[in-house]
C-alpha positions as CSV (number, residue, x, y, z in Angstrom):
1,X,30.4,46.4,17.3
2,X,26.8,45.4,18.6
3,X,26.3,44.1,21.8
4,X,23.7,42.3,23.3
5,X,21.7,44.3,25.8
6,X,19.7,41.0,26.8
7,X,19.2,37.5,26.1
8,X,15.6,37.3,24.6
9,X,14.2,34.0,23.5
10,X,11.6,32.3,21.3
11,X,9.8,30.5,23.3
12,X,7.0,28.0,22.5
13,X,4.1,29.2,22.0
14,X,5.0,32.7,21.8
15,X,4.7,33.7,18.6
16,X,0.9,34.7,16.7
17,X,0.6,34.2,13.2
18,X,1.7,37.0,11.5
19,X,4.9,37.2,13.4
20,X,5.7,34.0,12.6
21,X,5.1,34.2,9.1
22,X,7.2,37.3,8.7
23,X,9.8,35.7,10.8
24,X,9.4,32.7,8.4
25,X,10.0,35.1,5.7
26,X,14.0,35.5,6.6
27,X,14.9,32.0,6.8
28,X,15.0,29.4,3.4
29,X,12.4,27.4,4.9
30,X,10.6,26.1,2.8
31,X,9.3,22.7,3.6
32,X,5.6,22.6,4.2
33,X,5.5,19.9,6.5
34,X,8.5,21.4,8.4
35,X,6.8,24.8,8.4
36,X,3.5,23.5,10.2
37,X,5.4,21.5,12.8
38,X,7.0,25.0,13.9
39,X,4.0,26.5,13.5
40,X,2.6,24.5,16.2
41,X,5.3,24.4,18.3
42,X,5.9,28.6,18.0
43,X,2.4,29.5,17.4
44,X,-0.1,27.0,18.7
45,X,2.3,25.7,22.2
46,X,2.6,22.6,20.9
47,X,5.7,20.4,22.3
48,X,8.9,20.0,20.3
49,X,7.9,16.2,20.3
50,X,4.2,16.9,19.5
51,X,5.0,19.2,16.8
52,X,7.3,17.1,14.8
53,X,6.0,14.0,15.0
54,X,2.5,15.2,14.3
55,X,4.0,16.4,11.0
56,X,6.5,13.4,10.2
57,X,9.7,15.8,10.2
58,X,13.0,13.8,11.6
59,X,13.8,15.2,14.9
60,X,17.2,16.4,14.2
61,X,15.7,18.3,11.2
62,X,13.2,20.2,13.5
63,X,15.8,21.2,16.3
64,X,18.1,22.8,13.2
65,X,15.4,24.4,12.1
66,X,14.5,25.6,15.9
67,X,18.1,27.0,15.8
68,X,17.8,28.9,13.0
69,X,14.8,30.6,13.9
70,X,16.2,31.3,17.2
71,X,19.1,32.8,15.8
72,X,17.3,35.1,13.3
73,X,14.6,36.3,15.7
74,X,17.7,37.2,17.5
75,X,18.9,39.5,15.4
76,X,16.2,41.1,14.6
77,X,16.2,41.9,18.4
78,X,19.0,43.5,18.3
79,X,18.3,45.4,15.2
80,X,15.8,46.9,16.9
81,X,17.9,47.3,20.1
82,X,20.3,49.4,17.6
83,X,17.5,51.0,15.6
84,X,15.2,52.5,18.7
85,X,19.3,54.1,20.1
86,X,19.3,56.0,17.0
């Protein structure tokens, strides 16, 4: 059983690039339009708002979308969590 050792979040704006690309990379995201509005709001600090309306992507998509990043960059987390106890 893994358990979490802490809560750690994605937070806007905390992300570069090539972490969010590789990040990116687990999901089955594929829209483009949906992909630069989380760019913005993981990589550039733009606001949820900002990001998807800059890009025309329906609010309720985005915040899935937000989810499901959240929940993979939390696993990798604790992947690593398990992986450095080795």
């Amino acid at each position: 059983m893994i358990e979490k050792k802490k809560h750690t979040n994605l937070e806007q704006g905390s992300l570069n690039d090539e972490a969010f690309e590789l990040l990116l990379g687990l999901t089955s995201i594929r829209s483009e339009p949906l992909i630069e509005a989380l760019r913005d709001h993981y990589v550039f600090n733009l606001s949820k708002s900002a990001s998807y309306t800059k890009h025309g992507v329906d609010k309720t998509i985005f915040s899935r979308k937000l989810r499901v990043l959240e929940k993979v960059f939390e696993s990798v987390i604790q992947f690593l969590n398990v992986y450095k106890e080795r």
